[in-house]
C-alpha positions as CSV (number, residue, x, y, z in Angstrom):
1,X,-6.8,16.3,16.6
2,X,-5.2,17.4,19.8
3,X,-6.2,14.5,21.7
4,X,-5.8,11.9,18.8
5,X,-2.0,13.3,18.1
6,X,-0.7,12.5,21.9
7,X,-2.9,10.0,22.7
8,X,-1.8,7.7,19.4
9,X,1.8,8.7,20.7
10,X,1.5,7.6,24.3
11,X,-0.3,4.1,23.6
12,X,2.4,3.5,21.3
13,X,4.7,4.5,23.8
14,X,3.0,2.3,26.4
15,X,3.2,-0.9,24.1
16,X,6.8,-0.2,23.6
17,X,7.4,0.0,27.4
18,X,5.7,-3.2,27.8
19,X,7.4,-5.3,25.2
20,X,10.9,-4.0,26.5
21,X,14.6,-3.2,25.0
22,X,14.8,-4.5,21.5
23,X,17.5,-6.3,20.0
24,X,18.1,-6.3,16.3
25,X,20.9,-8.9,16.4
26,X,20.7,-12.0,15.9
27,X,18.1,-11.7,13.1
28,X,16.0,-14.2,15.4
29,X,15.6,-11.7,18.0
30,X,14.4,-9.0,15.2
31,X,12.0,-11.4,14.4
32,X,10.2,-11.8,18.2
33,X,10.5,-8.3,18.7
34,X,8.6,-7.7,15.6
35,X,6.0,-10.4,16.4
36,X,5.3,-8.9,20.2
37,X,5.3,-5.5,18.1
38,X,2.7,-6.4,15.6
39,X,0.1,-8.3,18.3
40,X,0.7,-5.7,21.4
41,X,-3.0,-4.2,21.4
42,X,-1.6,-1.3,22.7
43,X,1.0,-0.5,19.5
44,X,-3.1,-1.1,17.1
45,X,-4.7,1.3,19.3
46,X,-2.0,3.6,18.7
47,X,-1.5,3.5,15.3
48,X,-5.4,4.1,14.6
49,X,-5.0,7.1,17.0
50,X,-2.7,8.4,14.5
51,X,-4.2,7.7,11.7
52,X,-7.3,9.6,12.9
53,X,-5.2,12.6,14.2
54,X,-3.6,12.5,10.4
55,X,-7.4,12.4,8.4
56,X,-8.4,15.6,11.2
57,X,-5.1,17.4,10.4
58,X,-5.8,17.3,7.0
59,X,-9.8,18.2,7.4
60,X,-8.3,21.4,9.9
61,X,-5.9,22.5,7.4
62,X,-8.3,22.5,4.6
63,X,-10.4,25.3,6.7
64,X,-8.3,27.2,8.4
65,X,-4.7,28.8,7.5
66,X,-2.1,26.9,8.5
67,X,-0.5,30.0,10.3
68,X,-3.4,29.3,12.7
69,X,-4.2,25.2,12.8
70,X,-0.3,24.9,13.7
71,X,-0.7,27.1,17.0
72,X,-4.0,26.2,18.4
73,X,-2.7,22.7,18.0
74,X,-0.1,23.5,20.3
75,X,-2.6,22.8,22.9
76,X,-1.7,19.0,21.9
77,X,1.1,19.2,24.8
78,X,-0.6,19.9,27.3
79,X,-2.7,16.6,26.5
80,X,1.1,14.8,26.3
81,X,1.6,16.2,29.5
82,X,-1.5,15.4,31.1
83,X,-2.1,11.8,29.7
84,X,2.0,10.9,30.5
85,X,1.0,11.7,34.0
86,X,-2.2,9.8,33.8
87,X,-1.4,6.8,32.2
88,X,2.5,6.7,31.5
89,X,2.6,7.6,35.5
90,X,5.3,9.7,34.5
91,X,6.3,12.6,37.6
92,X,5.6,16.2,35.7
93,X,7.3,18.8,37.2
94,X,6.0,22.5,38.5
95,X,8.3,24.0,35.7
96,X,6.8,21.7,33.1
97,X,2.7,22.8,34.2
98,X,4.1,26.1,34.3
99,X,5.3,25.7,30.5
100,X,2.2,23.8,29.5
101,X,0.5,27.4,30.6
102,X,2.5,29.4,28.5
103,X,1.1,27.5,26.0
104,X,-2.4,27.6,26.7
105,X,-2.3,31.3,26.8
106,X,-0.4,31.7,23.3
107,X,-3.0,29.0,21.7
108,X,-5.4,32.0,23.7
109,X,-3.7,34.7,22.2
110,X,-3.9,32.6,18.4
111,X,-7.7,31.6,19.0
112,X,-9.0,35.4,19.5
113,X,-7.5,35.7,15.3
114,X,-9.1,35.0,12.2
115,X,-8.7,31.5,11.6
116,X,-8.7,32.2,7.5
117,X,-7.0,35.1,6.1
118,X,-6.8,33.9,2.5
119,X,-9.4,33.4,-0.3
120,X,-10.9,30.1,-0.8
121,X,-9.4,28.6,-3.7
């Protein structure tokens, strides 16, 4: 789930970057932009990244509280962080790694609790 989430989001920002600007007048151009949409490989791969981080959000959420899945995913952006550097070649900042470690220590802090603190229904 935490690598399905970002990943799903940065191949679809990847095909995006690729096909361009898109115009939505004239209806013609709607048109191309929709075809170079619907055959990028990129936007596919995406899209069944997402759908996979959707079917393993559910599957957490049915074992653990949601006071707790919610948190520990948090750990998701540092992935975004890491995988926009890695294959958006995006420039992350010290402030931003710094941030990213914030985060990694409250997911920590979350972690160390019970994961299910009500009865199973």
């Amino acid at each position: 789930m935490v690598i399905a989430g970002p990943l799903g989001n940065v191949l679809l920002g990847k095909g995006m970057k690729h096909i361009g600007g898109l115009a939505i007048w004239p209806p013609s151009q709607l048109f191309h932009a929709g075809l170079n949409i619907f055959t990028s490989g990129s936007i596919w791969l995406g899209v069944a990244s997402l759908i996979t981080f959707f079917v393993a959000y559910m599957l957490v959420l049915s074992w653990a509280d949601y006071s707790f899945v919610q948190p520990a995913s948090s750990l998701a952006y540092g992935v975004v962080a890491l995988l926009g550097y890695l294959i958006l070649d995006e420039k992350v900042s010290p402030l931003r790694w710094a941030g990213v470690a914030v985060i990694f220590l409250g997911v920590f802090v979350v972690g160390r609790t019970n994961p299910r603190t009500t009865e199973q229904v």
